[in-house]
N, C-alpha and C positions, 0 to 999 in steps of 0.2 A: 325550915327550908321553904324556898318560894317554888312554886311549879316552874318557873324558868331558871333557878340556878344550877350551874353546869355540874355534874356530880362523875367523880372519876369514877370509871368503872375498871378494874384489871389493869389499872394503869393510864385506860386511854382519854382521853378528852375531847368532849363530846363536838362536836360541829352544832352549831345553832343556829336555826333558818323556820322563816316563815312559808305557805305556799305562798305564790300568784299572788296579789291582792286581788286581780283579777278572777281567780277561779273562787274565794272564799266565798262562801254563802253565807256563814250565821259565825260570830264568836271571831277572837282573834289566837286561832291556832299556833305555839312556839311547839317546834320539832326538836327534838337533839338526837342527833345520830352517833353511836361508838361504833367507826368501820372496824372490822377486824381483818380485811381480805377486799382488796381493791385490783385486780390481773384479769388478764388475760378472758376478760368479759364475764367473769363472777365478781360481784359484791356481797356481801354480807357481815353480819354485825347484828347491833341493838340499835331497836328505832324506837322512841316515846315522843305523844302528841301529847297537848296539853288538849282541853276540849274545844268543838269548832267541826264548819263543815263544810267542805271544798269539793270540785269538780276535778276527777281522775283518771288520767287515760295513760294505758298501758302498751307498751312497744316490746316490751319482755317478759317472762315468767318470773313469778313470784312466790317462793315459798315463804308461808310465817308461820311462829308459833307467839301465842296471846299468851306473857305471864301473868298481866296485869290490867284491869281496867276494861270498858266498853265500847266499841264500835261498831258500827252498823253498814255494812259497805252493800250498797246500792246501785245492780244494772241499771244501762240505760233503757232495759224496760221496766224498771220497777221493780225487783226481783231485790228483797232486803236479806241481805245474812247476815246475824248480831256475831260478834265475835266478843267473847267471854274466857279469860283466862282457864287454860287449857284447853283452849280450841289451836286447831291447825287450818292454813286453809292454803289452796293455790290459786293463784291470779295468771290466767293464762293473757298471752300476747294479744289484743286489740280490744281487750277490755277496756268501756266507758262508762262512766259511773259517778256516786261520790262517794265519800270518804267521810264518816258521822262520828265526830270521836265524840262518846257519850260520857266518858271518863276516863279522864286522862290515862291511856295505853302505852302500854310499855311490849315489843313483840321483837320474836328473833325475824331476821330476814336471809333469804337467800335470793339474790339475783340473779337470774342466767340471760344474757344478750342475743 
C-alpha cells in the first residue's frame, strides 16, 4: 500500500487533499479525511497526514486523539507539543502555528464551530 492510496474505513471513502502550497514549509503532505458527522457546526471523523510541515491557523475548537504516528504542533511562540499515539490534545479557537507531521499520523477529530 502507498501512503496515498485511499483505504475504506467502516465503509467510508476517504476525501484526499493537500494544504495551501502556500502554507507548506517542508515535504509534500497528502491528507485523507473519513468524515463521520458533518451538521449543525460539529465535524468529526478520521484524519491521516502523510509527512510534511505546514502553517496553521485556527477559527474553532479541536478535539483529537493520536492512534497513529508523530506530530509536533507548534505556537506561534514556539511552544512544541509532540503528539504520539495515545496522546489527546485540544486546539482552542485562534490558534497559530504549525502542523509537523513526523510520521505519518493518523488522529480522531472533533470539531466544534
Amino acid at each position: 500500500m502507498t501512503l496515498v492510496e485511499q483505504v475504506t474505513r467502516d465503509g467510508i471513502t476517504p476525501e484526499v487533499s493537500r494544504p495551501d502550497p502556500a502554507k507548506v514549509l517542508a515535504g509534500d503532505p497528502v491528507h485523507s479525511t473519513w468524515s463521520r458527522e458533518d451538521k449543525d457546526g460539529l465535524y468529526c471523523g478520521l484524519w491521516q497526514s502523510t509527512p510534511g510541515k505546514w502553517r496553521i491557523s485556527y477559527a474553532e475548537w479541536e478535539y483529537v486523539y493520536i492512534h497513529q504516528g508523530h506530530s509536533i504542533l507548534t505556537d506561534q511562540h514556539g511552544t512544541a507539543t509532540h503528539l504520539r499515539a495515545g496522546d489527546s490534545f485540544i486546539i482552542r479557537p485562534g490558534f497559530e502555528g504549525t502542523w509537523d507531521c513526523v510520521e505519518t499520523t493518523l488522529k480522531d477529530y472533533v470539531i466544534v464551530e
